[in-house]
N, C-alpha and C positions, 0 to 999 in steps of 0.2 A: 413402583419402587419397593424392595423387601429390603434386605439384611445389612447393614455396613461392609462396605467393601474393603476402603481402604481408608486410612486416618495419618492426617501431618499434625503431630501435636507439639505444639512449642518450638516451630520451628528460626531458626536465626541463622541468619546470614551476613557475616561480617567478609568483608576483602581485605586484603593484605593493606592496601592506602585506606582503611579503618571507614568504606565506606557501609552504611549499614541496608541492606539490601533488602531485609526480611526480619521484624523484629517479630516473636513470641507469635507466631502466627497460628491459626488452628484450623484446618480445613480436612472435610471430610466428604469422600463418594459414599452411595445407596448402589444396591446394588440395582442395575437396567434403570439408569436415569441420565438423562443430560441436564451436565449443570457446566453455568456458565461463571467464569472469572472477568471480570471489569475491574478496571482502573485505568488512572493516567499513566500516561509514559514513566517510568521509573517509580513506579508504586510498589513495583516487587513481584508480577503477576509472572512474567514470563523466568524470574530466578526461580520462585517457587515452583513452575512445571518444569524448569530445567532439572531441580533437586529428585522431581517424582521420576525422569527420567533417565537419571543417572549420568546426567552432564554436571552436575556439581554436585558437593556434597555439606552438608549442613554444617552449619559450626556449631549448634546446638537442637535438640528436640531428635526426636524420634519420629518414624516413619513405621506403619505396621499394614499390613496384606491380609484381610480375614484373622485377624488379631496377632499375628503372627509377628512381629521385628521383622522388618524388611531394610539389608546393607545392599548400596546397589553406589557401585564403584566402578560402573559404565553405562554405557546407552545399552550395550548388550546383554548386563546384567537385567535389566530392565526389562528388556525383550521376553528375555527367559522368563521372566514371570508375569508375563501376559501382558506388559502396557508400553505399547506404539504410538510414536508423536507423529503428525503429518506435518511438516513445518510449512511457513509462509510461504518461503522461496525452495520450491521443488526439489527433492535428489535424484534427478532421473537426468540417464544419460539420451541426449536427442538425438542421438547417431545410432541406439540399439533400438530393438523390435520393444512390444510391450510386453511379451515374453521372457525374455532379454533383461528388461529390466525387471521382470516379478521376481525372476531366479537370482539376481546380481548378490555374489557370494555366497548362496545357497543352491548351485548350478549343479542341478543331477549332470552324472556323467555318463560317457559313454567312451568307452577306452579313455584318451586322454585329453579327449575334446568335450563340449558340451553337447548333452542327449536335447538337442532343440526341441526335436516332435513330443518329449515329456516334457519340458516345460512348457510348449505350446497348449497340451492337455492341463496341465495342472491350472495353467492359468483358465481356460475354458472351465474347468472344475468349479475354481473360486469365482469364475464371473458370474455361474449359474445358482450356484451356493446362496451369493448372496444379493441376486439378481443386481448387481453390478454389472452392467452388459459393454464388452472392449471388444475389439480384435486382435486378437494376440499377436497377430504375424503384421500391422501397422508399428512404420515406423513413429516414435513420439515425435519429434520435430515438427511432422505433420499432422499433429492432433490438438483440439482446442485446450484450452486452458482447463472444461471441465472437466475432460475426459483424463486430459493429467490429474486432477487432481482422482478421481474415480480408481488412476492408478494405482496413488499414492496410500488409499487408504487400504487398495486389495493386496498391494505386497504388507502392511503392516498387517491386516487377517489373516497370511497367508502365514506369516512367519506367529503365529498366536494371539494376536491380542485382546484380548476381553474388555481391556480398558484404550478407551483412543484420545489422544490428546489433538485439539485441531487447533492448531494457531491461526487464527487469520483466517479460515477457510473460504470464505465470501468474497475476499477485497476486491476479485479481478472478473467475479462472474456476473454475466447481467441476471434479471429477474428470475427469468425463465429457467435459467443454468440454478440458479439459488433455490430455487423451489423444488425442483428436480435433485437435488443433493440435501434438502431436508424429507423429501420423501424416504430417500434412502435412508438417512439415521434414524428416522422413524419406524424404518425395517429392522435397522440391525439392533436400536432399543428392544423391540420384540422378540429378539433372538438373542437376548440376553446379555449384549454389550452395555458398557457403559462407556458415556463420552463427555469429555470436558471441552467447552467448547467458549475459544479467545476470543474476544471482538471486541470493538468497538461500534459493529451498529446496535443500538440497543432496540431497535424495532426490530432486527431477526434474534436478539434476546429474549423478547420478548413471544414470539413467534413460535421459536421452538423447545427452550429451556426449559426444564421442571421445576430447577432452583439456581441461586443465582448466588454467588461470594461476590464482596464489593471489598475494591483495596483501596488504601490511599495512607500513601507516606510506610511501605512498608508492613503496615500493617492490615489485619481485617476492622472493615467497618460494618461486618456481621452477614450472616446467611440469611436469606428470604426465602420464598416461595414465592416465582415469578409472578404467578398472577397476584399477589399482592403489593405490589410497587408498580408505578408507573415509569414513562422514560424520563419523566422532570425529577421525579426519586431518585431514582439511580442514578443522575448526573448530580442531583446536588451533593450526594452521597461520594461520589469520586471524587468532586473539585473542590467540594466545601460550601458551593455559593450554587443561588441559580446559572443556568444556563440556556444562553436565547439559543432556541431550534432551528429559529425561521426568522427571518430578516427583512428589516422594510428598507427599499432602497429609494434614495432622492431621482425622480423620474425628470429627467430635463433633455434637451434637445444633445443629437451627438456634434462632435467635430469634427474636423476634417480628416481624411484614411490616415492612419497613423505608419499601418502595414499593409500595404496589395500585393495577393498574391494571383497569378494569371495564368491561367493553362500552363500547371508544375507535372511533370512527368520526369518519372528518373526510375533505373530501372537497375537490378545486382549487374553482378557479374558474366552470370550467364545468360541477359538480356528479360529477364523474369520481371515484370512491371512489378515496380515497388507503391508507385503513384502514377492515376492518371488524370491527367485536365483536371487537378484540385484548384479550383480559384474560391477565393474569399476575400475580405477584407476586415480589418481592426478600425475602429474611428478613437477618436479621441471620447473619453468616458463611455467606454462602451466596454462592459465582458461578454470577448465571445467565449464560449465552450464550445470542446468536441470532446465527443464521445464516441464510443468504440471498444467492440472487445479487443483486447491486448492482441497486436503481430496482423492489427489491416489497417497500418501506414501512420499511425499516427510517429512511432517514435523517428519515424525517417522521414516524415515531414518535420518534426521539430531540429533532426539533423543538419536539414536543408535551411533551415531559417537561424541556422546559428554557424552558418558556414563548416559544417564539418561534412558534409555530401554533396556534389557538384550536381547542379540538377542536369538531366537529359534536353529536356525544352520546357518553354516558359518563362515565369521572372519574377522576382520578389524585389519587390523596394519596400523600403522604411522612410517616411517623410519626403517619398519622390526621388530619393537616391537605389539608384538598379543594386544591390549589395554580392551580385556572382561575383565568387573571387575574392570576397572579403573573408579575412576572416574575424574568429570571436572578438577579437581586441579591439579592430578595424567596425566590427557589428556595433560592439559597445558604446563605441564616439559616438555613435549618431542618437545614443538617450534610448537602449535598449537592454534591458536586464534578463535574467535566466535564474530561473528554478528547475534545477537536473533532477530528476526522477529520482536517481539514486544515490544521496547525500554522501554514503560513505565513500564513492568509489571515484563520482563526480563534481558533490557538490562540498565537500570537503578535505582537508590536509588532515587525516584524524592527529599525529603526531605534533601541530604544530597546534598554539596556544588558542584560547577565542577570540583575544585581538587579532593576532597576525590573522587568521581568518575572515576576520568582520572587512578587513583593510585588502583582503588581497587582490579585489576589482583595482581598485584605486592607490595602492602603496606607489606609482609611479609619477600622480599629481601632483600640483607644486601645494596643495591644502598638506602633506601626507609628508613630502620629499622634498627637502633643502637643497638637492641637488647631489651632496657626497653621502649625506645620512638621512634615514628615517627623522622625523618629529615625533620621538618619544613621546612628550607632555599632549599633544593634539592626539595624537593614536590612542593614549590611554583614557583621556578626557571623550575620547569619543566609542571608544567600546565601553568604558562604565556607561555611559547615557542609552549606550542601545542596550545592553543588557539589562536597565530597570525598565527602559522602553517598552521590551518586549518580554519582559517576564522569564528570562530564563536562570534556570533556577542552574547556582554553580557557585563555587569559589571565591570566583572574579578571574577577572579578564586574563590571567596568566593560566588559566588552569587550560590544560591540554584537549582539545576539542574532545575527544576521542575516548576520553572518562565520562560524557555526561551519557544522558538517557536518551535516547532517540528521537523524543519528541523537543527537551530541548536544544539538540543537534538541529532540529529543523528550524527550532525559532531563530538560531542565530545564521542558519544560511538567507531566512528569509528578512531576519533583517540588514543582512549586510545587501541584498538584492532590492531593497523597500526603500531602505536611507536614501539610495542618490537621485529620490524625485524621478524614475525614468520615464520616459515619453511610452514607450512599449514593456511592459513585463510579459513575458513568457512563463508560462506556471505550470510546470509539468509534474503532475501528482503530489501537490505542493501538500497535503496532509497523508498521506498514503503511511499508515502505521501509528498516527499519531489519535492522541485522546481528544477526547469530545471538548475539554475546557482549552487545550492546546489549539483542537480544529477551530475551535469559534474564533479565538483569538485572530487566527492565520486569514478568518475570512473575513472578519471586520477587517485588515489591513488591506485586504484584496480588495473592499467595496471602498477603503477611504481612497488609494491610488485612484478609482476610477472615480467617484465624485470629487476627485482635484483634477480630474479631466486627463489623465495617463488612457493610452489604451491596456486592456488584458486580454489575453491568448492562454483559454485555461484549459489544458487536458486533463482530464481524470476521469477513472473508471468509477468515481463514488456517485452514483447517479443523483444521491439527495445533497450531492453538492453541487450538481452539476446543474441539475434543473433550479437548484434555488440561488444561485450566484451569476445564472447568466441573463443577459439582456437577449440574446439569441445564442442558438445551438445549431453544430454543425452535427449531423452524422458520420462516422467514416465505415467501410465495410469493403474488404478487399483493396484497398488502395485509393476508393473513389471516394468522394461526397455522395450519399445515397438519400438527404435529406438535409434540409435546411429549416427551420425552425424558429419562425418572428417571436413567436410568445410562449417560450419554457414551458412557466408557470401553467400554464394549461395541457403542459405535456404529461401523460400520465407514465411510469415505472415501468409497467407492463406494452405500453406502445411503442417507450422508446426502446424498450428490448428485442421489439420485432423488425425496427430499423436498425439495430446492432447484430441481430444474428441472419440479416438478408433473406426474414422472408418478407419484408415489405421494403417498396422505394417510392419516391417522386421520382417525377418524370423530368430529365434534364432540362427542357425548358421552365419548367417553375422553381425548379434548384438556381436556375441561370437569373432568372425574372426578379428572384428573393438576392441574390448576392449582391446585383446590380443597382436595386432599390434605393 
């Protein structure tokens, strides 16, 4: 690290509904360092790199560039002087080449079309540059999640950036892909970048950061030098309190299959196998997990089990009931819950209140519904109790889903999915963005369902969630089960990465032998 790079002094961030996003904050880059921003959900981490990036702009404090006052009244202001954010959720079109997207608004020309074979070189340029290695003339749609991201960071070099902002950049990669994309910032440190770097794991915090800012409630709770804090540090520092890492679960015998699923195949449109022959099964107190790099079947198996894709051959039943043809509502009767991946789009009404959403499985029961009117007095009697329940931090129960923080967004989907006791939860990336004292929360409710004897169905790509909350683990990989897994706990990070990127499998009859057990 040498010289100050760039300084937020005093920064504040107030919203029009007076909500305070970012008090007096002070944070500062070195120049060739990675340093990392922690905090919970709504601490203020991701306003403050919005401000550095010219998606918002301060209500108070100053912002300076090599000493200089730096005004930056867009994302492109920002560009221009050297500092590119990679965001969580990719900007790249999956229908263009990698090409295609390096140049996307910045397309040399050629008469009055685009000069493709220069942008195919430029990008060849910049992959060799900064041994970032792509195929420029690959469409994205068909490229892994690393390599999009690989893309993500070469059009932000390409267009200048000295400073990179990474949100998120781990959430969806296995080991191997993570190690491999710390190698690389490892390079472009040396080449004189500097990178800020979001997360919530703090073991690759740890891993690879120089220094580390910790938020919590808006403000800083001061800068370290990563090797001097641990990861029980920096969580009590984010939440306030300790935070359990690791979990002791009540080991007791299972019950009877909650969910079977038996030789599931279903395939797109164009006859392209989506899944093949996936069978498994849920017991009563039992978490299974699967895991999987992102786009080989898991979201079209959760499709399938939630009646929104009609399977090709095979069969799911819930409690012995075949559910083809049912759908979500119909699924629901039978004491089966859902955790959607993606809360805003899915798993929430962001417009409508945190009641009306706590209530909206069940606003049609006779607990809920008198027949001509809602039960005002039971509806709100029962969204105050889940929101002390589950800690989310808000208002009260009128305030508008859609204002809170992300992480409290998830507590109140997962509690309105947790309150009605179900026989089968589905939990699909049920902490995905959320903080370490919000994840713990969400996983202690996931192990109390299962020691009151529910089954869980948990997908996620957080591997230290995955290995430490399941009772058994499925692999998925191109559509199939590629592994089956009695005992997690002994599963190692780096193995199960090798059963996620398909260079290792079992052998269908011991996959068969384990399900059937």
């Amino acid at each position: 690290m040498t010289s100050q790079l760039l300084e937020m002094k005093n920064i504040t961030k107030v919203y029009p509904n007076g909500v305070v996003a970012n008090q007096k904050v002070q944070f500062s880059l070195s120049e060739g360092e990675i340093h990392a921003i922690v905090g919970e959900n709504g601490a203020g981490k991701s306003t403050l790199m919005k401000m550095m990036f010219g998606m918002e702009a301060p209500s108070e404090g100053e912002i300076f560039l090599r000493g200089e006052p730096l005004k930056l009244t867009s994302p492109q202001d920002a560009i221009d002087k050297g500092i590119g954010m990679v965001h969580q959720h990719f900007m790249l079109v999956p229908s263009f080449t990698v090409a295609e997207n390096m140049v996307l608004g910045m397309e040399p020309k050629k008469g009055v079309g685009i000069n493709y074979s220069e942008a195919v070189r430029m990008t060849e340029e910049m992959s060799k540059k900064y041994n970032l290695h792509v195929n420029p003339k690959a469409k994205v749609e068909d490229l892994s999640v690393g390599m999009k991201q690989k893309i993500e960071i070469l059009k932000a070099l390409l267009r200048g950036a000295k400073i990179l902002i990474l949100d998120e950049p781990t959430a969806v990669l296995t080991p191997q892909e993570t190690e491999e994309l710390f190698r690389e910032l490892k390079q472009l440190k040396e080449q004189g970048h500097t990178i800020v770097f979001i997360s919530h794991k703090l073991k690759e915090v740890k891993a690879i950061c120089d220094r580390i800012t910790i938020m919590r409630a808006g403000k800083s709770e001061g800068v370290f030098l990563t090797r001097d804090v641990s990861e029980q540090d920096i969580s009590k520092l984010m939440v306030g309190r300790d935070v359990v890492l690791k979990y002791d679960k009540i080991s007791k015998p299972y019950g009877s299959d909650i969910l079977s699923v038996n030789e599931l195949s279903l395939s797109d449109e164009t006859g392209k196998a989506l899944l093949e022959n996936v069978a498994f099964k849920v017991r009563s107190g039992e978490i299974v997990g699967i895991a999987g790099v992102e786009g080989n079947g898991q979201t079209q198996l959760v499709e399938a089990l939630t009646g929104r894709l009609s399977v090709r051959r095979g069969s799911i039943a819930v409690k012995g009931t075949v559910i083809q043809g049912y759908d979500i509502g119909r699924i629901r009767s039978l004491g089966v819950s859902y955790i959607p991946e993606d809360r805003m789009r899915q798993g929430a009404a962001k417009e409508a209140s945190i009641s009306d959403n706590l209530i909206s499985t069940q606003y049609r029961s006779k607990e809920m519904n008198s027949g001509l009117f809602l039960k005002g007095k039971t509806i709100g009697k029962l969204a105050a109790k889940l929101i002390e329940d589950f800690r989310v931090r808000c208002s009260g129960p009128a305030q508008p889903i859609g204002m809170l923080s992300g992480g409290n967004m998830q507590k109140v989907v997962v509690a309105r999915e947790c309150s009605t006791s179900p026989d089968l939860l589905i939990a699909e990336q049920p902490t995905r963005g959320v903080d370490v004292g919000a994840a713990q929360f969400i996983h202690q409710k996931l192990i109390e369902l299962r020691d009151n004897g529910s089954g869980v169905l948990l997908i996620s790509a957080d591997l230290n969630e995955i290995l430490e909350l399941s009772d058994s683990l499925l692999v998925m990989y191109e559509g199939q089960i590629v592994a089956y897994l009695e005992e997690p706990s002994k599963v190692t990070e780096e193995e199960l990465g090798l059963y996620m990127l398909g260079l290792q499998r079992q052998d269908d009859g011991q996959i068969r032998r384990a399900v059937e057990s």
